[in-house]
C-alpha positions as a Markdown table, in Angstrom:
| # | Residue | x | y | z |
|---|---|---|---|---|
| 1 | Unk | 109.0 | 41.0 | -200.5 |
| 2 | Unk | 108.6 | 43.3 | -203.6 |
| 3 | Unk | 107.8 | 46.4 | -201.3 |
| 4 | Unk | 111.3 | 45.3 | -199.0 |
| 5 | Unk | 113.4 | 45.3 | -202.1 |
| 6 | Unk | 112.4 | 48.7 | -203.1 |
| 7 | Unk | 112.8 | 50.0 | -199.9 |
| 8 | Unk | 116.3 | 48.6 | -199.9 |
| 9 | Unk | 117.0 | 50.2 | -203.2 |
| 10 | Unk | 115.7 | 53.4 | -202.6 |
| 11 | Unk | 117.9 | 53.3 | -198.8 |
| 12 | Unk | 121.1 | 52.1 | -201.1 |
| 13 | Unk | 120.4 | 55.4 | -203.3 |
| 14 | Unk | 120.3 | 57.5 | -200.9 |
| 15 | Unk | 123.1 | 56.1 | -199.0 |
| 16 | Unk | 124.9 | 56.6 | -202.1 |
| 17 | Unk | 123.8 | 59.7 | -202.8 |
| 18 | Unk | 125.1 | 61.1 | -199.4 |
| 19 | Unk | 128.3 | 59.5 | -199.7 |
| 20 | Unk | 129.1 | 61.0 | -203.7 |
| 21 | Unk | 127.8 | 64.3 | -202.1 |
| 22 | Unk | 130.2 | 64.5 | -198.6 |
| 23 | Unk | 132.9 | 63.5 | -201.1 |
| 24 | Unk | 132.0 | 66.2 | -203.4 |
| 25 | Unk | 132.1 | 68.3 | -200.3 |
| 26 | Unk | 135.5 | 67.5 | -198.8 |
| 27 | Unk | 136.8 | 67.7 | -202.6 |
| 28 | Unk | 135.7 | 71.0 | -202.9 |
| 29 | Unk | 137.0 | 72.4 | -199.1 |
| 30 | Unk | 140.2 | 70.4 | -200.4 |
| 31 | Unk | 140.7 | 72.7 | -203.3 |
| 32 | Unk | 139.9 | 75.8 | -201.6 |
| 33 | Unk | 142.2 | 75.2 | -199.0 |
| 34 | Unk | 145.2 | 74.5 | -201.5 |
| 35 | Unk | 143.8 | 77.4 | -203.4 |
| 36 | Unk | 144.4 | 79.7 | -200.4 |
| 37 | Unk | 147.5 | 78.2 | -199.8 |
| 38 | Unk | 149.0 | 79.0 | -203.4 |
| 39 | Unk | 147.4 | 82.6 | -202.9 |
| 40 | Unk | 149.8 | 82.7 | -199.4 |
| 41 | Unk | 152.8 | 81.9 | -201.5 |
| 42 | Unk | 152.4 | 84.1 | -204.2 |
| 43 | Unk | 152.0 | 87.0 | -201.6 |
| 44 | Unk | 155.2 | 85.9 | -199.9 |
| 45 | Unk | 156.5 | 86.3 | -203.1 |
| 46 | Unk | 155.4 | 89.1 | -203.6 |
| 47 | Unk | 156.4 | 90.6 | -199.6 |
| 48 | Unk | 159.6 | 89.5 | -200.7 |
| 49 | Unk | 160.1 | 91.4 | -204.1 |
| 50 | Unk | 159.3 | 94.3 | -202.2 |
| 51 | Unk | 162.1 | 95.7 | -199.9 |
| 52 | Unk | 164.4 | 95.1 | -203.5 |
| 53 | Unk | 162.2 | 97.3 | -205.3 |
| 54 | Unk | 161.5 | 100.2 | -202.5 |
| 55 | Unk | 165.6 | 99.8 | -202.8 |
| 56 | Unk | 166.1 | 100.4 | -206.4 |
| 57 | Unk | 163.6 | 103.5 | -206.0 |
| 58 | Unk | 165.0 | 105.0 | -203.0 |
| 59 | Unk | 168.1 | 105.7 | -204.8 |
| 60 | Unk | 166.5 | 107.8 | -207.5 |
| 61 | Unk | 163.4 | 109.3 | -205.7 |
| 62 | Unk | 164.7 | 109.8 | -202.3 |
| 63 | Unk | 162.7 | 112.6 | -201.8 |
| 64 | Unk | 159.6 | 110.8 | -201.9 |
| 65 | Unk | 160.0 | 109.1 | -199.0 |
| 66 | Unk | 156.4 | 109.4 | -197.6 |
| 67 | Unk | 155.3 | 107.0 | -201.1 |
| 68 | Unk | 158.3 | 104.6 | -199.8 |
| 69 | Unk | 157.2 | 104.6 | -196.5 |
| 70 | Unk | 153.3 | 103.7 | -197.2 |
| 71 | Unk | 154.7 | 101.2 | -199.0 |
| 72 | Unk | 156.7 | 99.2 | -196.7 |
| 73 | Unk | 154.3 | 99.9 | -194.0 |
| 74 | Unk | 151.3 | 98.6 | -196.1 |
| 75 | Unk | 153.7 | 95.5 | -196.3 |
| 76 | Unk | 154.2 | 94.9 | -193.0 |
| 77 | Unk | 150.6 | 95.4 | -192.0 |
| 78 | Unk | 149.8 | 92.7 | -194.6 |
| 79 | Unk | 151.5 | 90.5 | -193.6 |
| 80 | Unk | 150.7 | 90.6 | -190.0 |
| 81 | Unk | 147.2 | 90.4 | -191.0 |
| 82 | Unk | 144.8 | 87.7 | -191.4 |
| 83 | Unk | 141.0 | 86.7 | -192.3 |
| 84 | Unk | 138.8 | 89.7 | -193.6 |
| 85 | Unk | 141.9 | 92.5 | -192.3 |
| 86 | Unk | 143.8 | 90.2 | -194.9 |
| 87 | Unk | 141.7 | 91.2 | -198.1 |
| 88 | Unk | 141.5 | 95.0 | -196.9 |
| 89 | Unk | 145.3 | 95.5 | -196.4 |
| 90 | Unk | 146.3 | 93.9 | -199.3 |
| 91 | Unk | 144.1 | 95.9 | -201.1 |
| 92 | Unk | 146.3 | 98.7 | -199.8 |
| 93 | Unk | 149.3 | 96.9 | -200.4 |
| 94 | Unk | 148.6 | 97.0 | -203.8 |
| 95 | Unk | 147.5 | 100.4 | -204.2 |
| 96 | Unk | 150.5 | 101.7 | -202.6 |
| 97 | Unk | 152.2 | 99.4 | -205.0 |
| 98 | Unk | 150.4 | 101.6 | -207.9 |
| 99 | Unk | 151.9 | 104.7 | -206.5 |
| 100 | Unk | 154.8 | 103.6 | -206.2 |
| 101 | Unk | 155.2 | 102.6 | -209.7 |
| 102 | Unk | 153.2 | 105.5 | -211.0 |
| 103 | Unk | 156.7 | 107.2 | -209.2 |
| 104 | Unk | 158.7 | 105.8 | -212.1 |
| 105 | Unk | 156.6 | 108.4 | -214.7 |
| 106 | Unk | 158.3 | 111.3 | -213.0 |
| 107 | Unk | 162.1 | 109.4 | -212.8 |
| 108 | Unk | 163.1 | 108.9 | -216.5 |
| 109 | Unk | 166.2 | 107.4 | -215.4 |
| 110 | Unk | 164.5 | 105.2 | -213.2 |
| 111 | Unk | 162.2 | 104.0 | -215.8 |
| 112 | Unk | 165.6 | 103.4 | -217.7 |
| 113 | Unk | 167.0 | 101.3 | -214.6 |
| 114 | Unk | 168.0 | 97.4 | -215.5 |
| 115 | Unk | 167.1 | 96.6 | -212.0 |
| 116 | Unk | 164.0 | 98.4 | -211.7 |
| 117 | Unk | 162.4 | 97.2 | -214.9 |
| 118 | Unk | 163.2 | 93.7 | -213.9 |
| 119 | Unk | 161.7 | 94.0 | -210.3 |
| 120 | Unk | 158.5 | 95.5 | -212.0 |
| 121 | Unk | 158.0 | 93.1 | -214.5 |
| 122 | Unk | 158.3 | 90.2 | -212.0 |
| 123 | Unk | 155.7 | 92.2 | -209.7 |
| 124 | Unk | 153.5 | 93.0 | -212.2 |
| 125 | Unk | 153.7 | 88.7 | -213.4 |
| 126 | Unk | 153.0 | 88.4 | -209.9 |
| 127 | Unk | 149.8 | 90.8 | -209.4 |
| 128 | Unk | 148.7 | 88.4 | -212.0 |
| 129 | Unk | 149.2 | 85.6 | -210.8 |
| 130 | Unk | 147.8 | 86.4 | -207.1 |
| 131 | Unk | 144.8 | 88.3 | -209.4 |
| 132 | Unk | 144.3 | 84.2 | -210.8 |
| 133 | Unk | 144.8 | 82.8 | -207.2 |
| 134 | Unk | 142.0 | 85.0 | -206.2 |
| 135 | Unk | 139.6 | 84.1 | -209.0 |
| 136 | Unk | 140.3 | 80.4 | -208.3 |
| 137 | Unk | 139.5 | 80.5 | -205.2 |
| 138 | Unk | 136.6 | 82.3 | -205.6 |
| 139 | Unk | 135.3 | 79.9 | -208.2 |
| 140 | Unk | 135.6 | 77.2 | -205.7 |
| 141 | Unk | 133.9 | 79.6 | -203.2 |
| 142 | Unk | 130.9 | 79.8 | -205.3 |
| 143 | Unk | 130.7 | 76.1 | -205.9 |
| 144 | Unk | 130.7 | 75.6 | -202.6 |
| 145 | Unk | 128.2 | 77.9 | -201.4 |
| 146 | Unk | 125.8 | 77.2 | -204.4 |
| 147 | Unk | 125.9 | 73.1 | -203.3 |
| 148 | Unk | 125.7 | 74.2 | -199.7 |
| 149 | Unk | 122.3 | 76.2 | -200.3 |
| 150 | Unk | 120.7 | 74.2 | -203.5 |
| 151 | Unk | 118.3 | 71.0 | -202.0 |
| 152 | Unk | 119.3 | 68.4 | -202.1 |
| 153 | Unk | 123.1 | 69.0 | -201.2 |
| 154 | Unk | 121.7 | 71.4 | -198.4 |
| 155 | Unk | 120.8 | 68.6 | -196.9 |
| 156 | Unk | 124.4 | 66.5 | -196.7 |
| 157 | Unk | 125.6 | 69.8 | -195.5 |
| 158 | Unk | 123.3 | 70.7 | -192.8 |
| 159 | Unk | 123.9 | 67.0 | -191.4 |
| 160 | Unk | 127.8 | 67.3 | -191.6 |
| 161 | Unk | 128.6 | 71.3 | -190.7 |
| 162 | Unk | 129.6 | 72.0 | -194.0 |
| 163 | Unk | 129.3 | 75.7 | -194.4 |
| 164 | Unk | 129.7 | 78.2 | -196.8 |
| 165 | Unk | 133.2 | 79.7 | -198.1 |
| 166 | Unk | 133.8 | 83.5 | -197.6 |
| 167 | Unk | 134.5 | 85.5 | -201.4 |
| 168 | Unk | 137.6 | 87.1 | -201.7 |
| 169 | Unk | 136.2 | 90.7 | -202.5 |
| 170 | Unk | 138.0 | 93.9 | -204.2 |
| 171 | Unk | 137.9 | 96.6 | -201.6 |
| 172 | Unk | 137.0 | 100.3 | -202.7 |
| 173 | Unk | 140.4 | 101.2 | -202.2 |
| 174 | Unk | 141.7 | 98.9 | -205.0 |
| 175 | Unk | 139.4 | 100.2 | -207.3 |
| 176 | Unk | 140.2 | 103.6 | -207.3 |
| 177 | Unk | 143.0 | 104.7 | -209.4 |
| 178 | Unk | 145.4 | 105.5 | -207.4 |
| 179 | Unk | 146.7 | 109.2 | -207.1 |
| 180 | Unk | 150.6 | 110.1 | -207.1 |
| 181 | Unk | 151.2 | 114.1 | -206.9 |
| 182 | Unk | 154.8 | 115.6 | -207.1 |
């Protein structure tokens, strides 16, 4: 009787150990997935701003069209991307976005341009917030994959598919500074 009611207990734990870890699990997937998501809107903010700013520059740097022309076509290349090709073009996309402001240097008027300012300051609010969208996500990335590979929750995973998330990564484009030459 003793050795049945232990047995019962210990089943009970582990039953409820499985359950508080799949919910852990689907919490976690949860987040990442609305992480993502808020990532996807910042960047269609940030496709959006675009166009407006390429605009204001074109009609003080119009010779530099090749820098305009990276620009938009880094753009539309990102946004016509997805998965891994994602993370690489915008990672162009925002280097081109460093040329293009590094542009401004050589345009004193343009620096001095209402418009322009404006549109830079609300990119430059965005870059951070798509920068914290990124982090986030990666946070959750690393929970994920640490209870996906640490026993016991290997386990629940293994038994449900759960697998582990891919990091948003900086590619070596992005880290370079970028280099504008007049």
């Amino acid at each position: 009787m003793i050795v049945l009611i232990v047995v019962l207990v210990v089943l009970a734990a582990a039953v409820l150990y499985v359950l508080g870890t799949y919910n852990s699990f689907i919490k976690t997937r949860n987040k990442a997935e609305e992480a993502l998501s808020a990532l996807d809107a910042h960047l269609k903010q940030r496709y959006d701003l675009i166009p407006n700013l390429v605009e204001t520059v074109k009609g003080y740097a119009q010779h530099e069209e090749e820098t305009l022309s990276r620009v938009i076509s880094a753009r539309s290349h990102a946004m016509s991307s997805s998965g891994a090709d994602r993370n690489r073009a915008e990672d162009v996309l925002s280097g081109t976005l460093k040329s293009l402001f590094a542009l401004s240097e050589a345009y004193p008027e343009l620096k001095a341009n209402a418009g322009f300012l404006d549109l830079q300051a609300r990119l430059s609010s965005l870059e951070d917030d798509i920068l914290n969208a990124r982090k986030y996500y990666n946070a959750l990335a690393r929970t994920m994959n640490d209870k996906v590979s640490m026993f016991p929750s290997n386990i629940v995973a293994s038994l449900f598919g759960f697998k582990a998330l891919q990091y948003i990564e900086v590619s070596q484009e992005e880290k370079e500074r970028p280099e504008v030459r007049f």
